[in-house]
C-alpha positions in Angstrom: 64.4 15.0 34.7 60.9 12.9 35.6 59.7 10.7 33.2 56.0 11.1 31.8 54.1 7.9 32.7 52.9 5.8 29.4 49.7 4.0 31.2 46.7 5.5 33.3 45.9 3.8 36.5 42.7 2.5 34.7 44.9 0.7 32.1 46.4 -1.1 34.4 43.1 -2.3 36.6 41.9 -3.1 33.3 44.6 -5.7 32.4 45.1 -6.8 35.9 41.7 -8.0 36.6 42.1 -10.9 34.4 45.3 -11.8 36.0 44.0 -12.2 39.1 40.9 -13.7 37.9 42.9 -16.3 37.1 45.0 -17.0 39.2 44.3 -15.4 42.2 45.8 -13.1 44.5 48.3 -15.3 46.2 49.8 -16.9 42.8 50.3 -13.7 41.0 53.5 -12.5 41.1 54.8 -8.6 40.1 56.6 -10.2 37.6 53.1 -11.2 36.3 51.9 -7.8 36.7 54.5 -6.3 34.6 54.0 -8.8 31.9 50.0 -8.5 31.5 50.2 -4.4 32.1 53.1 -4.0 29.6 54.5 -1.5 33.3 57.5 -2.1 34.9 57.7 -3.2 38.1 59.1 0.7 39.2 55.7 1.8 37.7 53.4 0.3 39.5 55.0 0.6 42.6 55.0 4.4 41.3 50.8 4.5 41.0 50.4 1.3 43.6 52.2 1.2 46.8 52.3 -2.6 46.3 50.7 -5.8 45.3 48.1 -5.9 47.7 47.0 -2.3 47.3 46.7 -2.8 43.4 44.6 -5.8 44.5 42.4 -4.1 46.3 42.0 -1.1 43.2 41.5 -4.6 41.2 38.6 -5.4 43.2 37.3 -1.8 43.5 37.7 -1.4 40.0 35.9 -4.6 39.3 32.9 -3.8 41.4 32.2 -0.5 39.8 33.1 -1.8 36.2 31.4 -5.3 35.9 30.3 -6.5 39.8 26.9 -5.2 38.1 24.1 -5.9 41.1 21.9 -2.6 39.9 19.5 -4.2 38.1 18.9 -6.3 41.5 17.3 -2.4 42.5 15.0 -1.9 38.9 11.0 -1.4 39.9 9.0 -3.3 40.3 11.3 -5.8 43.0 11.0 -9.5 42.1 11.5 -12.8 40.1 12.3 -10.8 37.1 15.0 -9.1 38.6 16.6 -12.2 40.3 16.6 -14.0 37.0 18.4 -11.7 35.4 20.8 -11.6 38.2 21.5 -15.0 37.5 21.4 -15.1 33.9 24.6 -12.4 34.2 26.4 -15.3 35.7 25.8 -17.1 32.4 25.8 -14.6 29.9 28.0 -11.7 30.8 30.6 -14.0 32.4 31.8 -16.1 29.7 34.6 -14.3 28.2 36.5 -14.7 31.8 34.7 -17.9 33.2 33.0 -16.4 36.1 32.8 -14.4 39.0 36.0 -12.2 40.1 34.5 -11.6 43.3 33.3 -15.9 43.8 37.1 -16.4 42.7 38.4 -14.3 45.3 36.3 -15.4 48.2 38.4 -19.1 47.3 41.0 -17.2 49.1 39.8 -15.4 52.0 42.2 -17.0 54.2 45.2 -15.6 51.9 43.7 -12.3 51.8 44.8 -9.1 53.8 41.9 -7.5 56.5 40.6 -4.9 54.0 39.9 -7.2 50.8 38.3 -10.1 53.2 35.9 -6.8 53.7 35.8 -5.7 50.4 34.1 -9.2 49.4 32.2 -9.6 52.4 30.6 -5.9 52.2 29.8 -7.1 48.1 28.7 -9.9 49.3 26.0 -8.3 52.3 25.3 -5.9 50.0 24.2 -8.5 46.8 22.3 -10.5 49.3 20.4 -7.7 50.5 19.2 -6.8 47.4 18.1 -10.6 46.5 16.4 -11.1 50.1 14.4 -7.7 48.8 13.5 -9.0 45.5 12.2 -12.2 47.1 10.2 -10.8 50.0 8.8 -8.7 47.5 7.5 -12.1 45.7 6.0 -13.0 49.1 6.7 -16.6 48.7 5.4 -19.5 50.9 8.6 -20.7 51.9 11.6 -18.8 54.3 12.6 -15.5 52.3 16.1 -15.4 54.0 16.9 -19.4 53.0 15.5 -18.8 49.4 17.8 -15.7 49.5 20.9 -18.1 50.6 19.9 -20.4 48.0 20.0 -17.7 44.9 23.0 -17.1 46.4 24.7 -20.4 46.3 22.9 -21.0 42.8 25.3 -17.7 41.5 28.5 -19.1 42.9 27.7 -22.0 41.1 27.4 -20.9 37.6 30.3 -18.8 38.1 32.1 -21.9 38.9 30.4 -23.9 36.2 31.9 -21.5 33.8 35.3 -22.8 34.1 34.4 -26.5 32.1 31.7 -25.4 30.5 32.0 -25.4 26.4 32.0 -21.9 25.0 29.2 -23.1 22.7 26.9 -24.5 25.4 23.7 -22.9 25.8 23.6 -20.0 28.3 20.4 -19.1 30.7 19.5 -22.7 31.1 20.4 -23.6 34.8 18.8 -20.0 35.2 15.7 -20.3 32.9 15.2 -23.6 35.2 16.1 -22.8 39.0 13.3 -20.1 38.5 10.5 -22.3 37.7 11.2 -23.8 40.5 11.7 -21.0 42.6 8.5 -19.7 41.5 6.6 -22.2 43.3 8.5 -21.8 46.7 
């Protein structure tokens, strides 16, 4: 006689995102798993065929669920759309401290073939969508390094998260890397 499972697949991405938010691919053990999914370690291997491939659902699941970048794509293309970019760095990032995906890329070394493409296919695909926003500003200076730079600026806040006070004013570092940008 089977047993009926007592968690969807989503329940678990859910819980394991934080997990590995914190601390990582490499440093999160199945024991971990279990504990933070409330599943055995039979039962995920029963929905995952192992640690790696519920890491990459993880970052899948991330991407479509919070890895927001659409309103990089809203009309019309420009400052508007990258300041809000960056303001979801501040804002909708605080509960975790960050960036899954800026976490993850700490680890690239660690990380199996197809998540090292997973972030790096995230990672074209945000910066493709900035370097549009910003050639759509026509600004004096290089659209490509301007692009890097909102790039960088990003990972930073998501880093910034992790000692920041949870009472500390959000949209700041945004509100003032955009004045200047404006004037490149």
């Amino acid at each position: 006689m089977t047993r009926s499972k007592n968690f969807t697949r989503e329940e678990v991405l859910e819980k394991a995102v934080p997990l590995f938010w914190k601390k990582g691919f490499a440093e999160t053990s199945v024991h971990d798993l279990e504990i933070a999914t409330g599943v055995n370690k039979s039962g995920l291997y029963s929905e995952f065929a192992s640690k790696e491939d519920l890491y990459l659902a993880t970052l899948s699941h991330y991407l479509t669920e919070r890895g927001r970048t659409d309103w990089l794509s809203d009309r019309p293309l420009g400052w508007r759309n990258i300041e809000r970019y960056l303001n979801h760095a501040e804002y909708y990032t605080r509960d975790l401290r960050g960036c899954l995906m800026v976490y993850a890329i700490r680890e690239i070394p660690l990380l199996s073939k197809q998540a090292q493409k997973i972030l790096a296919d995230y990672h074209a695909e945000v910066r493709a969508r900035i370097l549009e926003n910003v050639v759509a500003e026509k600004p004096k200076g290089d659209a490509s390094k301007i692009a890097d730079m909102i790039m960088l600026l990003f990972s930073g806040i998501a880093i910034m998260q992790n000692i920041r006070k949870r009472n500390d004013e959000p949209g700041a570092t945004a509100k003032d890397f955009m004045n200047v940008l404006k004037k490149l």
